[in-house]
C-alpha positions in Angstrom: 0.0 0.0 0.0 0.8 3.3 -0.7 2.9 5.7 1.9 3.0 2.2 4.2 6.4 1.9 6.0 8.4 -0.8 4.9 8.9 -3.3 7.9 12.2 -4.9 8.7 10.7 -7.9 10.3 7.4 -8.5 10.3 6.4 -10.9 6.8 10.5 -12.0 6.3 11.7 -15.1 6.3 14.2 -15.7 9.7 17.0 -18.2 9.6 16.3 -19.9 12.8 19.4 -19.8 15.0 19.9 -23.6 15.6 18.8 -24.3 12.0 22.2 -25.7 11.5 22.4 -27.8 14.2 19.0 -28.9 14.0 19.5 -30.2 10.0 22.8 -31.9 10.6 22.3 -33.5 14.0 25.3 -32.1 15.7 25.4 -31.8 19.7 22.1 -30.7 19.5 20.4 -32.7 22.3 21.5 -34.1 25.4 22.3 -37.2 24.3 24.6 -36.0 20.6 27.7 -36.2 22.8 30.5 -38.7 23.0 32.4 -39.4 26.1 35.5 -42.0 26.4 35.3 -44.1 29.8 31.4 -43.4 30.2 29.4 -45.6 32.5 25.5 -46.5 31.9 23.2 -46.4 34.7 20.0 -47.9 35.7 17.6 -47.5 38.5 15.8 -50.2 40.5 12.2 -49.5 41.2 9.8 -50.4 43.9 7.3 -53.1 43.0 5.2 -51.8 45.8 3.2 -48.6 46.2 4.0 -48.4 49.8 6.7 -50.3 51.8 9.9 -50.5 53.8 12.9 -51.6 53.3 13.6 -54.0 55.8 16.7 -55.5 53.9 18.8 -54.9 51.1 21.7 -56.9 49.6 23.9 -55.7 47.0 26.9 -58.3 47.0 25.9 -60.1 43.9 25.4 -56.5 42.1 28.8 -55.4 43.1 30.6 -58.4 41.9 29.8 -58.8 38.2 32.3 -58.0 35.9 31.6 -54.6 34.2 29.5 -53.4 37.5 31.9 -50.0 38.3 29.0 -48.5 41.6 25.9 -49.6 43.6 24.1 -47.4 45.6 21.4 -47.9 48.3 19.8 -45.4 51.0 23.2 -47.4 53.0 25.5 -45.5 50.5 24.3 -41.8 49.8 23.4 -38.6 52.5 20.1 -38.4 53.8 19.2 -34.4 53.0 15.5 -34.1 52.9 14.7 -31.8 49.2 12.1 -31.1 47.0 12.6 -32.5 43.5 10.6 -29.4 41.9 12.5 -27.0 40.3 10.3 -23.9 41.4 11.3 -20.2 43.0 13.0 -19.7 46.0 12.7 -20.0 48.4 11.1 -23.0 47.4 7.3 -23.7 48.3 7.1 -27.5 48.4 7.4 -29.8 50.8 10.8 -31.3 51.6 9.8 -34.8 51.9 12.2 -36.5 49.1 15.5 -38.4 49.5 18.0 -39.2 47.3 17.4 -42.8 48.2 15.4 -43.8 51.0 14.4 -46.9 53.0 10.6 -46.3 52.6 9.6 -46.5 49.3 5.9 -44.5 48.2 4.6 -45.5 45.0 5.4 -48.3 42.4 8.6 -46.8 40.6 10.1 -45.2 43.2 13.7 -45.1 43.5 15.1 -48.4 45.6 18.7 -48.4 44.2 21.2 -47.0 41.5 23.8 -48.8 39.3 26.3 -47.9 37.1 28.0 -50.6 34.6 30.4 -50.4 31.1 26.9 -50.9 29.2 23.0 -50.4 30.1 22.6 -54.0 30.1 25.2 -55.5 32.8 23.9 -52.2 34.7 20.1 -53.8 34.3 21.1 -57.0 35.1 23.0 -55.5 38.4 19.5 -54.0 39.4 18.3 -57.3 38.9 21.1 -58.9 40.9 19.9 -57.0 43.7 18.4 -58.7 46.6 15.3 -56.6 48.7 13.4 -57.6 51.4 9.8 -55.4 51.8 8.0 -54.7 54.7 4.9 -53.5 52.8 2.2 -51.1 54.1 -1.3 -50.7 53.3 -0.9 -48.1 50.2 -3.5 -45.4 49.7 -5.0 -44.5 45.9 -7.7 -42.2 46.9 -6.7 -38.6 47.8 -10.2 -38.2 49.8 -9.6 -41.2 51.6 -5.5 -40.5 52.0 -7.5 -37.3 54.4 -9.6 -39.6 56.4 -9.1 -40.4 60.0 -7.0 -43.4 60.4 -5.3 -43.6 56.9 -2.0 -45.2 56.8 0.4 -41.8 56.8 2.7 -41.5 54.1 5.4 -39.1 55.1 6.0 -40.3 58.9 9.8 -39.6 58.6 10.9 -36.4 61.2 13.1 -35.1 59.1 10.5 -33.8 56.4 9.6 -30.7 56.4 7.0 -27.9 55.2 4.0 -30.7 55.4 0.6 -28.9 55.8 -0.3 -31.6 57.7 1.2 -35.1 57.3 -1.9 -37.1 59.5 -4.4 -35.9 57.0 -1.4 -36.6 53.9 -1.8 -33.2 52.9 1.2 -31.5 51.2 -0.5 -27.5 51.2 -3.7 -26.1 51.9 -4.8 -22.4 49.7 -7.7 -20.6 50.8 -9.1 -17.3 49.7 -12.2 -15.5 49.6 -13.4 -12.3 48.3 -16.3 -10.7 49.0 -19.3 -12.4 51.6 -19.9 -15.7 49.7 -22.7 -16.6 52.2 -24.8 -13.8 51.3 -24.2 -14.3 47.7 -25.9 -17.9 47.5 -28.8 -16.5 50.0 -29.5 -13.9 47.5 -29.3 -16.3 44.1 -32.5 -17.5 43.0 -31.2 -20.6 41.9 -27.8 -22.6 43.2 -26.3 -25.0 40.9 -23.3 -27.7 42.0 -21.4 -29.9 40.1 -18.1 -32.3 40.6 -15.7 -32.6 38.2 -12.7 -35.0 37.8 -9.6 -34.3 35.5 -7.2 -37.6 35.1 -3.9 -37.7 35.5 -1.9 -36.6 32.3 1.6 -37.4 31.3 3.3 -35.3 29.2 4.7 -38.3 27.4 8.1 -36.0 25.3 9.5 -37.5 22.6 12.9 -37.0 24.4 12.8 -39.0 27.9 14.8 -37.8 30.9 18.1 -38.3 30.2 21.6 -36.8 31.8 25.2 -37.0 31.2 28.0 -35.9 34.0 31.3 -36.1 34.0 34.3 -34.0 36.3 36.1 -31.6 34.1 40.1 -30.5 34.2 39.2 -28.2 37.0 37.4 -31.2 39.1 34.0 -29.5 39.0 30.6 -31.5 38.3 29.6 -31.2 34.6 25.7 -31.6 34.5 24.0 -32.0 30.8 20.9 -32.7 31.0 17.1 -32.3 29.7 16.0 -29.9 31.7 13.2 -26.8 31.9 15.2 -25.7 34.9 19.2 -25.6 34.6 19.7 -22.9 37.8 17.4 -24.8 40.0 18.8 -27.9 39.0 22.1 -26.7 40.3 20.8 -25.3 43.1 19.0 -28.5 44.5 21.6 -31.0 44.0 24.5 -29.1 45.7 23.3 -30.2 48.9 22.1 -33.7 47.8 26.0 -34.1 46.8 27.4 -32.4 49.4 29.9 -30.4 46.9 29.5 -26.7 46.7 27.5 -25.4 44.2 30.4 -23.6 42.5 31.9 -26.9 41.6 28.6 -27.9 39.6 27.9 -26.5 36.1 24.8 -27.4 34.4 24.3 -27.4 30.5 21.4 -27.3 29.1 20.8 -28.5 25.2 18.1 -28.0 23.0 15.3 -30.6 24.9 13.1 -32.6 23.0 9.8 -31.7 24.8 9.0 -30.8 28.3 5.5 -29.3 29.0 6.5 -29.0 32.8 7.5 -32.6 33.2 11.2 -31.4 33.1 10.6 -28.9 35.9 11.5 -31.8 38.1 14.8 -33.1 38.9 14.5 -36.8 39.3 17.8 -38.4 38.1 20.8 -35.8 37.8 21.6 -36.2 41.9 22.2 -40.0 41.0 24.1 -39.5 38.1 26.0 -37.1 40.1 27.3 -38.9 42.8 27.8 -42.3 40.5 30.1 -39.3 38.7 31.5 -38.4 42.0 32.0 -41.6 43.3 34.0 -43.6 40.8 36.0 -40.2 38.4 33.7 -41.1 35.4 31.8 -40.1 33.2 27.9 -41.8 33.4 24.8 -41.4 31.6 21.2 -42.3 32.9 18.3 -42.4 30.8 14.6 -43.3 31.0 12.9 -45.8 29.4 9.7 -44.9 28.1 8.2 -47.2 30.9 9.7 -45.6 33.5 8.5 -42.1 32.2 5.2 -43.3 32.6 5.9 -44.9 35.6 8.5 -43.3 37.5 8.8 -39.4 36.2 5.7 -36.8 37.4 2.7 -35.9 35.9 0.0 -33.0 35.6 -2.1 -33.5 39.1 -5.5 -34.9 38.8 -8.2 -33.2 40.3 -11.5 -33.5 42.0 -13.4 -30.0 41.2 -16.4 -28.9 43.3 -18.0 -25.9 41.4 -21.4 -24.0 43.3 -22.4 -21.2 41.6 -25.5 -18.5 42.5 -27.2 -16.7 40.1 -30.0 -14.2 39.7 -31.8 -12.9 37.2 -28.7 -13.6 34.6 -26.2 -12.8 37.1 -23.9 -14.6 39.6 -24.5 -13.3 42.9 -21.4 -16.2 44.4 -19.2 -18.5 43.1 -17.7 -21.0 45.1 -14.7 -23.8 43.8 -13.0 -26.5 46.4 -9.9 -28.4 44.2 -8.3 -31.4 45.5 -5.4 -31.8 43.7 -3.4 -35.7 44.0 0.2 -34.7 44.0 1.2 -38.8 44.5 3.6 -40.0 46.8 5.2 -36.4 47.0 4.5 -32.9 47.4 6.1 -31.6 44.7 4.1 -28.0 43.3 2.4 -28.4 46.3 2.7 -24.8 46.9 0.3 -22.8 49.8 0.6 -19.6 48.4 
């Protein structure tokens, strides 16, 4: 048109800037990186949604050729941490441990080992020997609130529980307005329950991280993450190394949605790094991100809602949100 400026950007073609990389498949994700030495890694999950450890053996793991670490909650620090990578300071319960000898839902974390290839390291999780003490599990949230359910978190050193008798993470309430006198007013009060399911983001790139100690002896972290500073951040502790020594990188990631917001393998892959001086890589299977990585909270939504003559005079919502076996974005405020 006529006397219309002509636009530097708006309707031109932009050269992406990882175009390149993208097209020719070089270092682009997590996993487009060789390392000499490296060690594979693989987790053994619980088989029980709620249970404890009453025995573990690891001998058999530990002798196979090819098996370089085992760990067990005998092996690694007990720091109580939140494996969601939010602000800070950070809302959600501390109720995690790097390994633990209570275990909360099926695919939690029972032991970690770390082998020349993912198969002697799978058949060293399957070497290991475990003895369960299992407790009645809970599936409901509404029942996980009633008087006499089995409690979940019953460990003292967890912290920031709302109230851990009732297995509730974090409580939010709010009101504006008098929401009594708005329903006594409507002329008609309608009330409806809603449930959303659970939902798994389900990324075409599963949770996987690579570390490895670098000429200056500090923690090199590459991993598929949303959340590279809290990353850091949360596993300093969990290693007990300062968290200058750590560096995080953080490639192109091949989906997230929020599911990477957690960190829920780089502290193992850490201290298998800092506990034999080489490199190791851990990845999920595309089991274990449906069975052992987090998903989108399902919900039970009340909705009441008052109206009169066209209008809402009140609306009222109670949301029960099932955060699992943990608290994580369980945030009160």
């Amino acid at each position: 048109m006529a006397g219309k400026p002509e636009l530097m950007t708006v309707g031109k073609p932009e050269r992406r800037v990882d175009s390149v990389k993208l097209a020719t498949g070089r270092g682009t994700f997590v996993d487009d990186i060789a390392m000499p030495g490296l060690l594979h890694a693989r987790i053994l999950h619980s088989p029980h949604a709620h249970a404890r450890i009453s025995r573990i053996d690891t001998s058999q793991a530990r002798s196979m050729p090819g098996v370089a670490a085992v760990l067990t909650h005998h092996d690694v620090p007990r720091v109580a941490y939140t494996t969601a990578g939010q602000g800070w300071p950070e809302p959600s319960p501390y109720d995690a441990f790097m390994l633990d000898h209570k275990v909360r839902f099926v695919g939690d974390r029972v032991a970690v080992a770390a082998a020349d290839d993912p198969e002697r390291a799978q058949r060293a999780c399957e070497a290991i020997k475990v003895e369960y003490e299992v407790l009645p599990a809970i599936l409901d949230p509404e029942r996980a609130m009633a008087p006499g359910a089995p409690v979940i978190h019953d460990e003292a050193d967890a912290s920031g529980i709302k109230d851990r008798a009732r297995n509730l993470a974090a409580e939010i309430a709010a009101e504006v307005g008098d929401v009594a006198r708005g329903f006594a007013d409507a002329e008609q009060v309608f009330e409806q329950t809603y449930r959303v399911p659970y939902v798994q983001q389900s990324s075409i790139e599963p949770h996987v991280t690579i570390t490895w100690l670098d000429e200056d002896n500090r923690l090199m972290v590459r991993t598929s993450t949303q959340v590279p500073f809290h990353v850091r951040r949360i596993i300093a502790p969990l290693l007990g190394i300062p968290i200058r020594r750590i560096r995080v990188i953080k490639p192109r990631i091949g989906g997230g949605f929020g599911g990477k917001q957690e960190i829920l393998i780089e502290d193992l892959c850490g201290m298998l790094t800092l506990r034999t001086g080489r490199p190791v890589r851990l990845e999920y299977t595309r089991e274990e991100e449906l069975t052992a990585a987090r998903t989108r909270h399902p919900q039970i939504v009340t909705v009441k809602s008052g109206v009169r003559e066209g209008r809402f005079t009140a609306l009222e919502m109670r949301v029960l949100e099932n955060t699992g076996a943990y608290g994580t974005h369980a945030s009160p405020s």
